[in-house]
DOZATOR-276108 format. One record per residue: residue in one letter; y, z, x of N, C-alpha, C in turn; residue number from 1. Coordinates in steps of 0.05 Angstrom, whole numbers, plus 32768, in hexadecimal, padded with zeros to 4 digits. Layout:
N
REC|a|Y|Z|X|Y|Z|X|Y|Z|X|NUM
...
//
This chain:
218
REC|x|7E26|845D|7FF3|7E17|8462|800C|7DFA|845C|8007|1
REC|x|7DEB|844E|801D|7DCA|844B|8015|7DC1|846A|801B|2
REC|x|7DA7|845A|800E|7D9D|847B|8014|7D86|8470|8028|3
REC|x|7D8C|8487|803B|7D73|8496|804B|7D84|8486|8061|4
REC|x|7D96|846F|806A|7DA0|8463|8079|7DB5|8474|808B|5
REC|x|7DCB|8475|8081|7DE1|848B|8093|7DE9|849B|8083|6
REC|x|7DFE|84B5|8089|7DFA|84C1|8072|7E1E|84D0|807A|7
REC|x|7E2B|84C7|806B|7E53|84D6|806E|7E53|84F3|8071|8
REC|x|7E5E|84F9|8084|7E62|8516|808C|7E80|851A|808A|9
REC|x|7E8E|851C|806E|7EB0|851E|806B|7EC3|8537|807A|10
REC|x|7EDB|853A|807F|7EDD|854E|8087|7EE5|8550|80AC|11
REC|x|7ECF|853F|80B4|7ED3|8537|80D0|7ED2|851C|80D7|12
REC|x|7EDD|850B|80E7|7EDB|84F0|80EF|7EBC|84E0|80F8|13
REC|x|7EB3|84CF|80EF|7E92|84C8|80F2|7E9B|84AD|80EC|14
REC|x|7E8B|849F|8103|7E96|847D|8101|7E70|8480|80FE|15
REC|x|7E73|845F|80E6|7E58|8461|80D5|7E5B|8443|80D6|16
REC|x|7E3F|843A|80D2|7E35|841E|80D5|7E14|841B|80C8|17
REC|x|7E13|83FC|80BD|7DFB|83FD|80B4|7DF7|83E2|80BA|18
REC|x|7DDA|83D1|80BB|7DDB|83B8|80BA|7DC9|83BE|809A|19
REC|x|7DD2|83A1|8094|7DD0|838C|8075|7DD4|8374|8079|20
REC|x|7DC1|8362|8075|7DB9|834B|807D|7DCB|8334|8064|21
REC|x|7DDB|8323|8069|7DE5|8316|8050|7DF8|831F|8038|22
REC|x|7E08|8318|8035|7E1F|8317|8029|7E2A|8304|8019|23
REC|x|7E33|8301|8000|7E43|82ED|7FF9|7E60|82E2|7FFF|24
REC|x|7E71|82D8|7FFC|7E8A|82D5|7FFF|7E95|82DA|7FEC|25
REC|x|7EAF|82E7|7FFB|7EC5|82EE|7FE6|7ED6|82D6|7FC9|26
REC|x|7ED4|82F2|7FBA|7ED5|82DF|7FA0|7F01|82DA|7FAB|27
REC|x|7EFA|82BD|7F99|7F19|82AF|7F94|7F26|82C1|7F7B|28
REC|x|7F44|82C6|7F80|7F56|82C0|7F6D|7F64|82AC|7F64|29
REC|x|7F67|82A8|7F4B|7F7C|828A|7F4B|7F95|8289|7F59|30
REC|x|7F91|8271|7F6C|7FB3|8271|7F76|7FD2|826F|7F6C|31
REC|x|7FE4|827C|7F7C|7FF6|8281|7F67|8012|8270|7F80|32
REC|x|801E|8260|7F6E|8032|8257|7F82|8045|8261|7F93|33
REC|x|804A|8258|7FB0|8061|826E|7FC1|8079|8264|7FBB|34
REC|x|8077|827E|7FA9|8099|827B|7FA4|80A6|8298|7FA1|35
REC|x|80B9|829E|7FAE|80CB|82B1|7FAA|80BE|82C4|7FBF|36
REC|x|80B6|82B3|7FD8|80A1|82C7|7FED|80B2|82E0|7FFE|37
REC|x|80AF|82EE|8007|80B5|8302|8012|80A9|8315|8023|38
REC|x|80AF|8323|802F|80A0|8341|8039|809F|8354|802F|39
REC|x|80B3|835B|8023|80AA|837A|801C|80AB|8377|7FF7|40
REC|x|80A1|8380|7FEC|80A0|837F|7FCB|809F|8394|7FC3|41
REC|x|80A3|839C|7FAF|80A0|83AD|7F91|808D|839D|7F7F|42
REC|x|8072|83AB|7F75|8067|839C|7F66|805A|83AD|7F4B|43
REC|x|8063|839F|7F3D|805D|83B6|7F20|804F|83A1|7F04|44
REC|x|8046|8390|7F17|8036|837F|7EF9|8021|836C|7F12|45
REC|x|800E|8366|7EFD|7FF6|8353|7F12|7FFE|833A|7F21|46
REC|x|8009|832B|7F10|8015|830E|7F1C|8028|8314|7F39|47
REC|x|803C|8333|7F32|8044|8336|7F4D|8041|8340|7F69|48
REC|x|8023|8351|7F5B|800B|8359|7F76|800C|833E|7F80|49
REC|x|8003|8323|7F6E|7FEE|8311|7F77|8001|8307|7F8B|50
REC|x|8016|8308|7F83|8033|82F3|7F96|8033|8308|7FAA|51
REC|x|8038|831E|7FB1|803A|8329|7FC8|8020|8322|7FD9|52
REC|x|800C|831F|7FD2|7FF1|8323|7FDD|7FF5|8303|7FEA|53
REC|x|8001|82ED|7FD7|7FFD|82D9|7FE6|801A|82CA|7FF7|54
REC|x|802C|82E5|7FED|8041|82DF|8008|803E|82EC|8024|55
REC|x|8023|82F8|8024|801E|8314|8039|8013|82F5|804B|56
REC|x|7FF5|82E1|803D|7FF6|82D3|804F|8005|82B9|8061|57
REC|x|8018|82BA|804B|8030|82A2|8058|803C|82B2|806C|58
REC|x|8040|82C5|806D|805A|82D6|8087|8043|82DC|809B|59
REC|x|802E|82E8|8095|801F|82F9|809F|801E|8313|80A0|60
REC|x|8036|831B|808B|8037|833C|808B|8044|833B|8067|61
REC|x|8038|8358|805F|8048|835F|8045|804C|8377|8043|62
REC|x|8061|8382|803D|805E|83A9|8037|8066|83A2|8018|63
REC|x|8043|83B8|8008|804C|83A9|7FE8|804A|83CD|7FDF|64
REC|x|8062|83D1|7FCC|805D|83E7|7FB8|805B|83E4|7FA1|65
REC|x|804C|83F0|7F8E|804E|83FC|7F77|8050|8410|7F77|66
REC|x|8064|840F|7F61|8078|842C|7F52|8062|8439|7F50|67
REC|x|806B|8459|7F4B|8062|8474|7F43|8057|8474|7F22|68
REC|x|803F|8473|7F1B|8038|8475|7EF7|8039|8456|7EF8|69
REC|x|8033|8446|7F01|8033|842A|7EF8|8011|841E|7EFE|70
REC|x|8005|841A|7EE8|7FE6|8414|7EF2|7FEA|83F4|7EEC|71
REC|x|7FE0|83EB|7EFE|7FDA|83CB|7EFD|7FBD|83C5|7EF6|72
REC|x|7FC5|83B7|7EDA|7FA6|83AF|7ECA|7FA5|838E|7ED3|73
REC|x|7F84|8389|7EDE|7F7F|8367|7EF3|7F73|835E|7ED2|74
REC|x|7F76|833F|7ECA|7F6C|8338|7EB9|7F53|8326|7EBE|75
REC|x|7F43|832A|7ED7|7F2A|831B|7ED6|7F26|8316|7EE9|76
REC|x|7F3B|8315|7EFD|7F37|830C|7F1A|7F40|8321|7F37|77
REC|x|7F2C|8325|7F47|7F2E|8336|7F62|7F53|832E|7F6B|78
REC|x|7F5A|8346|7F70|7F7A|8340|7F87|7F6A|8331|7FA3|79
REC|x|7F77|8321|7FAA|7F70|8316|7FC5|7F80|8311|7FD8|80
REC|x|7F7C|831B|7FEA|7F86|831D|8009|7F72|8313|801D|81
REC|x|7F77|82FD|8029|7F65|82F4|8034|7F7A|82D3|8047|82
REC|x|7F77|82D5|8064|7F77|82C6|8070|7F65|82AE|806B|83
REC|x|7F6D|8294|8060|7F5F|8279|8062|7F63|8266|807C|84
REC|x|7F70|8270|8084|7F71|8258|809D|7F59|8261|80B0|85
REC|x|7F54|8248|80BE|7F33|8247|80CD|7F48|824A|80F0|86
REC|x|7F5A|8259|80F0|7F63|8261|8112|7F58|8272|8117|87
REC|x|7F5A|8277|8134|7F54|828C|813E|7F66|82A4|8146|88
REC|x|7F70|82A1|8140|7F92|82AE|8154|7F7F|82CB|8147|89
REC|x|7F88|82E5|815B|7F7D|82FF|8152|7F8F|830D|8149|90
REC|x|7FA2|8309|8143|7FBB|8313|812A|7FB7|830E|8114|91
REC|x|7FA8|8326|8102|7FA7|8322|80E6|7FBF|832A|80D9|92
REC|x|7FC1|831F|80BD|7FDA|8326|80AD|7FD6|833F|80A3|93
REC|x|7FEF|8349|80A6|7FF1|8374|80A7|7FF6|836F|8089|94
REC|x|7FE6|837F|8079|7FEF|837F|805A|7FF1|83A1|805F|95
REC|x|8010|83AD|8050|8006|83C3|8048|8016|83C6|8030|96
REC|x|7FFB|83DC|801E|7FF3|83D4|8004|8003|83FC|7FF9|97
REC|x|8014|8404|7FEC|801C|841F|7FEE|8022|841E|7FC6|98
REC|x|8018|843C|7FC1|801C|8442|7FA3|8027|845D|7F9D|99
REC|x|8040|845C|7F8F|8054|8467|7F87|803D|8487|7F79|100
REC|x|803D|849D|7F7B|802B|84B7|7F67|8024|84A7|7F4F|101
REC|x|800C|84A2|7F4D|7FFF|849A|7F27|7FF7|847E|7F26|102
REC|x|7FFE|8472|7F46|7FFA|8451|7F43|7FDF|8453|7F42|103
REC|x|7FD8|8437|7F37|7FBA|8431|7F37|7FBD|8413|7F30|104
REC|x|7F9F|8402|7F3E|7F9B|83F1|7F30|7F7B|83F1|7F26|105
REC|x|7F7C|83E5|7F13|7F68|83E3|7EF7|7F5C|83CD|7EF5|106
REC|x|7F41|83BB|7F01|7F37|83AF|7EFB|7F2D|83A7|7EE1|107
REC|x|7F2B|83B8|7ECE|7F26|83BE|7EAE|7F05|83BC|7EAE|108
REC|x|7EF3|83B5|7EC6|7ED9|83B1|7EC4|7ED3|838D|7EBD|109
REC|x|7EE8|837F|7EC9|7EE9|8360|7EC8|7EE3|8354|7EE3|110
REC|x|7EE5|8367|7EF6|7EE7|8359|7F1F|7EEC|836E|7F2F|111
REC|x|7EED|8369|7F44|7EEF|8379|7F5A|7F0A|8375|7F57|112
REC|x|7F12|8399|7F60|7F2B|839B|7F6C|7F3F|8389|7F7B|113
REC|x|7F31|838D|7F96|7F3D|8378|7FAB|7F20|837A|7FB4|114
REC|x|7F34|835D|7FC4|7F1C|834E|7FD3|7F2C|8349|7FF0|115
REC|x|7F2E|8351|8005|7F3C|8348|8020|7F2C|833C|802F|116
REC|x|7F36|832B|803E|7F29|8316|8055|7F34|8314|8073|117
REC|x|7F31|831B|808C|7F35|8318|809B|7F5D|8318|809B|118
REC|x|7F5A|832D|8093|7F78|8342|8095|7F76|835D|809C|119
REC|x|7F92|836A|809F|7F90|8386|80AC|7F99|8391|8092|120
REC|x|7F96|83A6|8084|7F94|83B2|8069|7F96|83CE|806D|121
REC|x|7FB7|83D8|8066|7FBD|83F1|8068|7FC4|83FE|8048|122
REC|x|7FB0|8408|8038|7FB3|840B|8022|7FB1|8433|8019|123
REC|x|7FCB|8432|8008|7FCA|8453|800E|7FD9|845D|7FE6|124
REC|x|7FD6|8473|7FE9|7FE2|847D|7FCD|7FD9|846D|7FB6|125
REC|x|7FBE|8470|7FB0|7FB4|8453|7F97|7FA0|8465|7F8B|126
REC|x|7F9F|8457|7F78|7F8B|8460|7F63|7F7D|8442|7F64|127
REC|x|7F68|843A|7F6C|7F57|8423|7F67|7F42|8428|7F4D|128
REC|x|7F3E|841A|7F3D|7F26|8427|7F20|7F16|8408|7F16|129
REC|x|7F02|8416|7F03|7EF8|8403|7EFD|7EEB|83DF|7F00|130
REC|x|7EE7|83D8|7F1B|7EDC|83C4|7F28|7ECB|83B3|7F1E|131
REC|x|7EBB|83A4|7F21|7EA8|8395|7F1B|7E9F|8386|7F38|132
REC|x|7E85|838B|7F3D|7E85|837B|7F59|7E89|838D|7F6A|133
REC|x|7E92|839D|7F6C|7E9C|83B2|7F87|7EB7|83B2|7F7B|134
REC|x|7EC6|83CB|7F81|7EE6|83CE|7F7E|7EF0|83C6|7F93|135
REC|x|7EEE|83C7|7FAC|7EF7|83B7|7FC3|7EE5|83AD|7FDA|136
REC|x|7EE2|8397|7FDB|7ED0|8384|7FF1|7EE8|837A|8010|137
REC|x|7EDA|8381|8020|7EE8|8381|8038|7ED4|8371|804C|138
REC|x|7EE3|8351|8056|7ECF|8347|8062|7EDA|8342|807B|139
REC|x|7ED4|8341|8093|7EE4|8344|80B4|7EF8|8353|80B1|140
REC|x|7F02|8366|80A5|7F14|8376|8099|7F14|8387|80B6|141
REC|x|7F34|838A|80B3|7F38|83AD|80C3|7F4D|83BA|80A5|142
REC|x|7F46|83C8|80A9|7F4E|83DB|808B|7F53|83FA|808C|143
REC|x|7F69|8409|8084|7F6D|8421|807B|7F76|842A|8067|144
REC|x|7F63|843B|805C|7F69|844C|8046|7F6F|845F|8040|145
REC|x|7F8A|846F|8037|7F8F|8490|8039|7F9C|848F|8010|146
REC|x|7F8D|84AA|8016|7F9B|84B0|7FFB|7F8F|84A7|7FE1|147
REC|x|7F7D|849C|7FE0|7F78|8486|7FD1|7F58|849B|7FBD|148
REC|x|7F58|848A|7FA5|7F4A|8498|7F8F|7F38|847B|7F88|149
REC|x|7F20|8479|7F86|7F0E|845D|7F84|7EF1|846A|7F6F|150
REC|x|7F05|845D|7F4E|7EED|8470|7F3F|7EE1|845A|7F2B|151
REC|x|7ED0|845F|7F2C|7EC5|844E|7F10|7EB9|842C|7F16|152
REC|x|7EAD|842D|7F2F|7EAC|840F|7F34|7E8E|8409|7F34|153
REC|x|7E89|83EC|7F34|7E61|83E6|7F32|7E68|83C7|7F44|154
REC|x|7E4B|83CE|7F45|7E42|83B6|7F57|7E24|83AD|7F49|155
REC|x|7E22|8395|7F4E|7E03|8390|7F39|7DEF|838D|7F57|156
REC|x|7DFF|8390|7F6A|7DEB|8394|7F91|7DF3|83A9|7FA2|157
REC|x|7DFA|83A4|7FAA|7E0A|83B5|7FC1|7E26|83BB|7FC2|158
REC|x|7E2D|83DA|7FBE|7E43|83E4|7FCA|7E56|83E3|7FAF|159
REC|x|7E5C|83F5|7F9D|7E63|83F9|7F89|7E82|8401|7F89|160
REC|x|7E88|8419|7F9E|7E9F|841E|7FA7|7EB5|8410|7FB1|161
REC|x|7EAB|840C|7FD1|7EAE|83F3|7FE5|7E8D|83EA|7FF4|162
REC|x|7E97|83C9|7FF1|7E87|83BB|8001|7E97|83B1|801B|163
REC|x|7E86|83BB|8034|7E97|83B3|8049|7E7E|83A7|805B|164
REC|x|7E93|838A|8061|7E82|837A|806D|7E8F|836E|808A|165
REC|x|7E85|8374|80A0|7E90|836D|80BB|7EAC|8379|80C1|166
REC|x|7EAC|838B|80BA|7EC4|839D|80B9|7ECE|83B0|80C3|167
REC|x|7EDD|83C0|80D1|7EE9|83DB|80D8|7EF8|83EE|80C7|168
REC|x|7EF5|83FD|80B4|7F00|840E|80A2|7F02|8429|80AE|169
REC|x|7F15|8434|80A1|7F1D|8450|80A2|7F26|845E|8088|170
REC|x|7F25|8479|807E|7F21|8483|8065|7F37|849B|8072|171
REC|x|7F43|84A8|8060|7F50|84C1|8065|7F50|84C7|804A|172
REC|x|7F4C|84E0|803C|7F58|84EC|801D|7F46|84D4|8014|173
REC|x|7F29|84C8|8017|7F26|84AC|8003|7F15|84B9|7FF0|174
REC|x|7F14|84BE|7FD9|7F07|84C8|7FCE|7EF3|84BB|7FA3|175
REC|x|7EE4|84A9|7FB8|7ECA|849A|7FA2|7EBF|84A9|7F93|176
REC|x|7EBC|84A5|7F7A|7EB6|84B1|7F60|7EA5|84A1|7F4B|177
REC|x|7E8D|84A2|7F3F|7E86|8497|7F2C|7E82|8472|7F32|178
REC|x|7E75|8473|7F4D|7E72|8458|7F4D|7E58|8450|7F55|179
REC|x|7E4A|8435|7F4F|7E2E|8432|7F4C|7E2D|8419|7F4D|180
REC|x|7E10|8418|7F5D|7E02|83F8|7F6B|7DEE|83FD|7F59|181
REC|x|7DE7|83DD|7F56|7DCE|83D8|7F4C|7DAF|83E6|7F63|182
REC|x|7DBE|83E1|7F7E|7DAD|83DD|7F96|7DB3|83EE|7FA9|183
REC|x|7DC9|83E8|7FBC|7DC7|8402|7FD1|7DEE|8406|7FC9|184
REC|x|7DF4|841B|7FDD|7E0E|841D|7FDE|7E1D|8423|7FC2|185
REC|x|7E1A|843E|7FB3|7E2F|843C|7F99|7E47|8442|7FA5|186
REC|x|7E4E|8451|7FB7|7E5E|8457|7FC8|7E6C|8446|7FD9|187
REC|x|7E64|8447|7FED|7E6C|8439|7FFD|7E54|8426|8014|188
REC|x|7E54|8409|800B|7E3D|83FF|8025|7E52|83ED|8038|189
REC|x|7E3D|83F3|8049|7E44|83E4|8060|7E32|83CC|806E|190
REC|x|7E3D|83B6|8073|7E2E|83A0|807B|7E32|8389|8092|191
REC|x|7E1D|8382|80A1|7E25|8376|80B9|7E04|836A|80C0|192
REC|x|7E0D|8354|80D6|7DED|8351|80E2|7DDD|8363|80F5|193
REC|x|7DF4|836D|80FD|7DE8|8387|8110|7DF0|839F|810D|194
REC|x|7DE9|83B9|8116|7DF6|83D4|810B|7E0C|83D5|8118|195
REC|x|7E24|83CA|812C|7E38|83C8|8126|7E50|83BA|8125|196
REC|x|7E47|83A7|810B|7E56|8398|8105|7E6C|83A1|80ED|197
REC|x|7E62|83BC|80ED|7E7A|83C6|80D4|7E77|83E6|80D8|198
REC|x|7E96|83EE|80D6|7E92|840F|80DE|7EA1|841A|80CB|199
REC|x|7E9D|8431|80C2|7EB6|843F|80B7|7EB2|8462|80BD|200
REC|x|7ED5|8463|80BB|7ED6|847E|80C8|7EDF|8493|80AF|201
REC|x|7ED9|84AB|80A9|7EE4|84B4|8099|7EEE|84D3|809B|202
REC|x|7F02|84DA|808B|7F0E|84F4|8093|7F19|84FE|8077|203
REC|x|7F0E|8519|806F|7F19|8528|8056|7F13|850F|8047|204
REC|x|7F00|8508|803A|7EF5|84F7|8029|7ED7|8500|801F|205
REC|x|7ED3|84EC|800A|7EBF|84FD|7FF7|7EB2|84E9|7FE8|206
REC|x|7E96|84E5|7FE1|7E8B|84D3|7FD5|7E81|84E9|7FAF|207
REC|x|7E7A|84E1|7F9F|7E73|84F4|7F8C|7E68|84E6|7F70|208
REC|x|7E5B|84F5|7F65|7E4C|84DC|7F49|7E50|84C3|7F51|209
REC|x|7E45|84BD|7F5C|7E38|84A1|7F66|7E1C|849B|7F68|210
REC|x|7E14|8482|7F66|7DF4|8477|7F64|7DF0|8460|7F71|211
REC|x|7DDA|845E|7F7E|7DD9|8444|7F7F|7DB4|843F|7F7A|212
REC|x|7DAB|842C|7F6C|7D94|8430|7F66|7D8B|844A|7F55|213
REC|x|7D75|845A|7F60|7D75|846D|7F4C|7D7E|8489|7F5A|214
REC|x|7D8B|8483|7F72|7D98|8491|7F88|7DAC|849F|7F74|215
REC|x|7DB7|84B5|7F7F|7DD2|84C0|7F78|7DE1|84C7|7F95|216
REC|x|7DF6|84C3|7F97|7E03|84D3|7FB2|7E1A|84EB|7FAE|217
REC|x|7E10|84FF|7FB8|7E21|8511|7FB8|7E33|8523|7FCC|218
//
């Protein structure tokens, strides 16, 4: 969260917005061939996140689990979910993203978590850790998060937690820990050309040892 900008009131629902001028684009994963595509998956190793993530955009939909106690370690590169086609159609691809008690995935401090693109992102029961870049970057995104634990992540600019950019988010149980910007947002930033080009709502959620700059948020 910046400071002195908006400020999370957990506990009760508060739709929140900031403008932030400029953004990069979301980082690539290497592509992985469609093969053995599907809808619904079991995923318990990285290569088969990556296949569900890029059978979610061939169908337009994925329901992906990881097992219970199963942490998925990324070896260098952001998970990506992200619409490439230049249509317009206003049906984004429904990813939802669900983790078994103890799941997590583990950036190891090599990339961002995930990276989503102009998809709908229903992500719940996770342990997200260790990021680089932001642990999850959300760009035209509509996005929900319940349940979910987001500890240990940096950013060398903005938004250490999540970076959300032109986006609609929602938080339930989200609870950020130990994450830090070089700049604004260790927590959570938000970004758009105007103040509301990105909102997020939150409920029974919690920001805590976090920094951004020489900020702390508590």
């Amino acid at each position: 969260v910046c400071p002195g900008q908006w400020e999370l009131t957990f506990g009760s629902m508060l739709p929140l917005a900031l403008l932030v001028l400029g953004t990069p684009p979301p980082s690539a994963s290497p592509p992985l061939p469609p093969q053995n595509c599907a809808t619904s998956f079991i995923a318990s190793s990285e290569a088969g996140l990556r296949l569900a993530l890029q059978c979610s955009m061939q169908f337009g939909r994925a329901n992906i689990r990881i097992p219970e106690d199963t942490t998925i370690n990324l070896t260098g590169y952001p998970l990506l979910a992200a619409e490439q086609s230049a249509s317009l159609s206003l049906e984004l691809p429904v990813i939802n993203i669900a983790g078994g008690g103890g799941a997590a995935i583990d950036a190891q401090g090599l990339s961002s978590v995930l990276v989503a693109s102009r998809v709908s992102l229903y992500v719940r029961g996770l342990r997200i850790a260790n990021g680089n870049r932001s642990c999850v970057k959300l760009h035209h995104a509509l996005a929900r998060f319940e349940d979910v634990s987001v500890e240990g992540c940096t950013s060398p600019d903005h938004g250490g937690g999540f970076f959300i950019h032109h986006s609609n988010v929602a938080f339930e149980r989200v609870h950020i820990r130990h994450c830090a910007a070089a700049l604004n947002g260790g927590g959570v930033f938000l970004s758009g050309e105007d103040s509301f080009d990105s909102s997020l709502v939150a409920l029974h959620s919690s920001i805590a040892h976090c920094s951004a700059g020489s900020f702390e948020e508590s």
